[in-house]
C-alpha positions in Angstrom: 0.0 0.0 0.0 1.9 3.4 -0.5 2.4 5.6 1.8 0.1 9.1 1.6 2.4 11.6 2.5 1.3 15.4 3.2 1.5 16.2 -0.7 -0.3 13.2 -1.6 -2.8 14.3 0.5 -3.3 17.7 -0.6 -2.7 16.7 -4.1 -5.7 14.4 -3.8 -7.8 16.9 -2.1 -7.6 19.3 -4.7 -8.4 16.8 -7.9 -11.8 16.3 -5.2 -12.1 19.7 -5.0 -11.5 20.1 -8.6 -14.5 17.9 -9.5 -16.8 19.0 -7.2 -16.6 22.6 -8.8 -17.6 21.2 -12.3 -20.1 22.3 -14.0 -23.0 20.1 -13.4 -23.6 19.3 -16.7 -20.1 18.2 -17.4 -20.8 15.2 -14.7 -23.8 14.5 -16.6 -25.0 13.1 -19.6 -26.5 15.4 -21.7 -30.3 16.0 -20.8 -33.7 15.5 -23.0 -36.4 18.0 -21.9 -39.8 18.3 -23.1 -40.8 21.9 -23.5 -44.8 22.5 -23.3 -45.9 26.1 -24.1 -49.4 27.3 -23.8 -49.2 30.6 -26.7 -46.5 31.8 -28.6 -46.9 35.3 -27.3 -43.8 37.1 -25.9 -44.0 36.2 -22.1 -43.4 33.1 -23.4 -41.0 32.6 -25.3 -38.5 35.3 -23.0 -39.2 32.8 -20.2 -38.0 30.0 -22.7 -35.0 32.2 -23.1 -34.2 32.1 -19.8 -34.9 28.7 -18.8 -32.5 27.6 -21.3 -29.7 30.7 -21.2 -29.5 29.3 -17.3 -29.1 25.8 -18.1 -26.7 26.4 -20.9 -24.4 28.8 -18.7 -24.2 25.6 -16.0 -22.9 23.9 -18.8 -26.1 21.5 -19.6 -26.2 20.1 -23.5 -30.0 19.9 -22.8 -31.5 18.4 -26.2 -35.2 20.3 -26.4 -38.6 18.8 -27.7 -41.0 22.1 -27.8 -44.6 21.3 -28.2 -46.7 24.7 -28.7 -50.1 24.3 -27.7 -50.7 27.9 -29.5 -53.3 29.2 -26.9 -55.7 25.2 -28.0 -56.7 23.2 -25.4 -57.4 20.3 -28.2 -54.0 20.3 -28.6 -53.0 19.3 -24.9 -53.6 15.6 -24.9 -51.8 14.7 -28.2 -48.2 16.5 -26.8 -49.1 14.7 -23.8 -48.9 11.7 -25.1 -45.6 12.3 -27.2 -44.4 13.5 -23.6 -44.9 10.8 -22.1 -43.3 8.1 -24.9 -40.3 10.3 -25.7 -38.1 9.7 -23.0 -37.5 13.2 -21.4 -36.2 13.4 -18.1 -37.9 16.6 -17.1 -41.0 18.5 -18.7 -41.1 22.3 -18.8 -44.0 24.1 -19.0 -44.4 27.7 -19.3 -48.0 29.0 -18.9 -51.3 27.9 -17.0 -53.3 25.9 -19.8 -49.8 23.9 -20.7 -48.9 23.4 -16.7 -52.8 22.5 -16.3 -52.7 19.8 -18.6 -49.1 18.5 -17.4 -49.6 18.1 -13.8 -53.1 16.5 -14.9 -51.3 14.0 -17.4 -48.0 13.2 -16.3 -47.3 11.6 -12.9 -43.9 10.2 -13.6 -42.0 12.7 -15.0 -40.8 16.1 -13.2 -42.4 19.2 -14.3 -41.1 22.2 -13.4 -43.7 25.3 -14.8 -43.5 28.8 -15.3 -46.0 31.7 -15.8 -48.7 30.1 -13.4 -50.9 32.2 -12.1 -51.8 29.5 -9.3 -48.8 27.9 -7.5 -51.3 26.1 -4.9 -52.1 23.7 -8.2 -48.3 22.2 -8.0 -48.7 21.5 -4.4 -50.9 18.7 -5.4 -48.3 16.6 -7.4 -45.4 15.0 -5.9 -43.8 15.7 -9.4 -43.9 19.8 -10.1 -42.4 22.8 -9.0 -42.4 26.0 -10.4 -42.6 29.8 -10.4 -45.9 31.2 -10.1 -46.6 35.0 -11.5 -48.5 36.1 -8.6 -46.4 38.3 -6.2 -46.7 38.0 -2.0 -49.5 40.2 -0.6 -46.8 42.1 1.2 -45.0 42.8 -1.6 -48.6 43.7 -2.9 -49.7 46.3 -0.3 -46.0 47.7 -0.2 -46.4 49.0 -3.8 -49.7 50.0 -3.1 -48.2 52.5 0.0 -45.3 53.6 -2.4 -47.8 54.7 -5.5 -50.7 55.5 -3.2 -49.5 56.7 0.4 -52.8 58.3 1.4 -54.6 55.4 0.7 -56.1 53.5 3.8 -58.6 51.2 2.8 -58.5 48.5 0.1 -61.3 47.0 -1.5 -61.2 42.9 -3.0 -63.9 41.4 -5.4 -63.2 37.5 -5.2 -64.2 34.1 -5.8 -63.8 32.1 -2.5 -63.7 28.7 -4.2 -60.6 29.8 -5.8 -59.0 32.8 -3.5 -60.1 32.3 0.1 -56.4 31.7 1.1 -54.7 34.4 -0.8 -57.4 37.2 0.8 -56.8 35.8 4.2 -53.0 36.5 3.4 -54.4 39.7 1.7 -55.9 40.6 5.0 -53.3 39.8 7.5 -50.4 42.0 5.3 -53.2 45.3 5.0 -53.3 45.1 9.2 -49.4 44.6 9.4 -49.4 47.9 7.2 -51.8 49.6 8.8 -54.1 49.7 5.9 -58.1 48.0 6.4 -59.3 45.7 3.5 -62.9 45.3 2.6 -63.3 42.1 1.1 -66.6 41.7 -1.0 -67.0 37.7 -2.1 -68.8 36.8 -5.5 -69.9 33.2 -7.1 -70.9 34.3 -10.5 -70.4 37.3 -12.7 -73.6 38.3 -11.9 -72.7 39.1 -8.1 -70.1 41.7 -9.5 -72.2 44.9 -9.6 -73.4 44.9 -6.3 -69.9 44.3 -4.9 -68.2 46.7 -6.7 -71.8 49.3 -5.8 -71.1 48.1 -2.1 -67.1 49.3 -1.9 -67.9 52.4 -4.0 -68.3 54.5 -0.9 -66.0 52.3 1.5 -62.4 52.1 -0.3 -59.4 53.9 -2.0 -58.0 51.5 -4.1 -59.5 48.5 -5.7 -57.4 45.5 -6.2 -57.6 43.2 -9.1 -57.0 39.8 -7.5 -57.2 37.2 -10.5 -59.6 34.3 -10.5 -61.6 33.2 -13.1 -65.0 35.8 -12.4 -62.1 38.2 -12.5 -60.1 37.6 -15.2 -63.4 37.3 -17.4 -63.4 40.2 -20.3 -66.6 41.3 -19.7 -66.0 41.8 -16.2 -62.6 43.4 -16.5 -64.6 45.9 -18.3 -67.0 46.6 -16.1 -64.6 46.9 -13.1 -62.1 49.1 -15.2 -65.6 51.8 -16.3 -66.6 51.7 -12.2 -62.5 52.2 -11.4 -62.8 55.7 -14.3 -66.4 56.9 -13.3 -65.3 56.5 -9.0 -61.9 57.5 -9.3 -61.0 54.5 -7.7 -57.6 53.5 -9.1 -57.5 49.9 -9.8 -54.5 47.6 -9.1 -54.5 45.3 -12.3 -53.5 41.7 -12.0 -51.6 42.3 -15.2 -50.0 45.0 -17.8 -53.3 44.5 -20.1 -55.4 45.5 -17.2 -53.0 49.0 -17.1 -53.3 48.9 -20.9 -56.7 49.3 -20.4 -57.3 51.5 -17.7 -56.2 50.2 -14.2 -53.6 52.7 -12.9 -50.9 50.0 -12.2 -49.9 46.2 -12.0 -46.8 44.6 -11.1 -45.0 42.4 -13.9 -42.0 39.7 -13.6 -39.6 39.8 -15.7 -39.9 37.4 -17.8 -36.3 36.1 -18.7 -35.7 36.1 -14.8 -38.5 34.3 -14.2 -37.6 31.7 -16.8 -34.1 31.4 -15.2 -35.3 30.7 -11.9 -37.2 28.0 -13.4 -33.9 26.6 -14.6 -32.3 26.7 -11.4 -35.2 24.6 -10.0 -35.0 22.7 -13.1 -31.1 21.9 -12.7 -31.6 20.9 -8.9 -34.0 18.2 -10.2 -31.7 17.1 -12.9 -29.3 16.9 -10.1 -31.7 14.2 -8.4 -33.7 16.3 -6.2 -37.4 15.8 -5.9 -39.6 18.5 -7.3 -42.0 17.6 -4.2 -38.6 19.1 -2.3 -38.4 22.7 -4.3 -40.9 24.9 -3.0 -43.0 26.5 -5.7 -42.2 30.3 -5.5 -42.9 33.5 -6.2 -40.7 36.3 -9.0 -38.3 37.2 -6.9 -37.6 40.3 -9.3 -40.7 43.5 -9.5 -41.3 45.6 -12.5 -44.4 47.7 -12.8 -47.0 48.9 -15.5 -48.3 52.6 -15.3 -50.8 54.0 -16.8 -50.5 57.7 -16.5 -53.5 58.8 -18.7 -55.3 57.1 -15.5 -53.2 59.1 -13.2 -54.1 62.2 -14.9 -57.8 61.7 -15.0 -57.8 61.1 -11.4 -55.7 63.6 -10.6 -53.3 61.2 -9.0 -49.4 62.6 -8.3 -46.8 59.9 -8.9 -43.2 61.0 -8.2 -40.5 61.5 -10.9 -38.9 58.1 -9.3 -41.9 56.3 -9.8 -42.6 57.4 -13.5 -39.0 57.0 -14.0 -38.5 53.4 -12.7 -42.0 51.9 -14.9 -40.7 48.7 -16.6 -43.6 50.3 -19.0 -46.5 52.8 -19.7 -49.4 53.9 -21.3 
């Protein structure tokens, strides 16, 4: 047996060392991932970008099936089943109507999704992980006190089938602010103009919580007209809600979101289990202004808050 002298020793410690500090990919083959996409809008395809930038810069030679579900649910079951006989090691999905039809198809594969608007749905599946698009409620009512800081009482429509958790949080950050919330709960579309008729007189800012009574067109509408004719700025659940009239939302980025998918997504090709990753929220805030809004309701933002806007209208 020879002898391991000090330099031995410290020679072999650094080839361990060495090693260790590889890239993961170069310690692994190279990677087949199955890429489901709900639309080919640009949300999309920048969290693509940097789902696979990430990987790439770890030094993964991940092979990539995309299957583009172009905004059809029809098209859902036949990827699935290509999925599912192709061999991938992991599945990607960006968007909810591709990470819907994953977790709801695929049982032995990880899926790790982006651009959810509902995180609460991965919980359910040993299998997923993933980045939702929804941002904390503090982080919420901490925007709201930076763009509105004489507000003090904050009005929610919502659907408790789908959002009774998420107001709950809603309400515990407003009293650790020192704001109120007025919470008005609906079960159909129908229900909507006597809520938003009940907080006309009660709140300051009305905030856009997305479900799907919410999210509906119609309704959008009609909670967008109440938001003009009250002054009653609106805080949209996205930038097409400021497009069209809410005074502000707040956005992720996109690429970052899509590269904090790939670290999840890397862990998991490293052998841990998705049921391991907590599903989280962007960990990076833009914002949306609309300032046509601001002007009508004779709202004063500061020249750091028009000046930091990811985007406006």
């Amino acid at each position: 047996m020879p002898i391991l002298t000090g330099r031995n020793i410290r020679l072999i410690a650094g080839i361990v060392i060495a090693i260790l500090l590889l890239p993961a990919a170069s310690r692994a083959a190279d990677e087949k991932i199955a890429v489901l996409i709900s639309a080919n809008d640009a949300p999309f395809k920048e969290a693509v970008t940097g789902f696979n930038d990430f990987l790439a810069r770890q030094g993964y030679k991940a092979g990539y099936e995309v299957f583009p579900l172009d905004g059809s649910a029809g098209k859902a079951a036949p990827a699935i089943q290509k999925i599912k006989a192709g061999g991938a090691r992991l599945v990607f999905t960006v968007g909810s109507l591709a990470t819907d039809a994953a977790v709801k198809g695929i049982s032995d594969i990880p899926i790790v999704a982006c651009l959810v608007l509902r995180t609460d749905l991965l919980k359910r599946h040993e299998n997923a992980t993933g980045v939702g698009l929804a941002f904390p409620a503090d982080t919420q009512i901490e925007w709201m006190q930076r763009m509105l800081p004489r507000a003090r009482t904050v009005g929610i429509i919502y659907n408790a089938a789908e959002n009774q958790s998420k107001v709950d949080e809603a309400v515990a950050a407003a009293k650790r602010a020192g704001l109120r919330l007025e919470v008005e709960q609906v079960r159909s579309p129908q229900d909507v103009p006597a809520a938003l008729n009940n907080l006309s007189r009660r709140v300051d800012i009305l905030w856009g919580m997305p479900d799907s009574i919410m999210l509906s067109p119609l309704i959008a509408k009609n909670v967008l007209l109440f938001s003009l004719r009250n002054s009653i700025p609106v805080v949209g659940p996205s930038a097409a809600w400021v497009k069209a009239g809410a005074l502000y939302s707040l956005d992720g980025d996109y690429v970052d979101l899509g590269a904090q998918c790939g670290e999840m997504a890397a862990r998991v090709l490293e052998g841990a289990r998705p049921a391991d990753i907590p599903a989280a929220a962007p960990r990076k805030v833009q914002y949306t202004l609309n300032l046509y809004t601001a002007k009508q309701m004779r709202l004063s933002l500061s020249d750091q808050l028009l000046g930091g806007a990811h985007q406006t209208y």
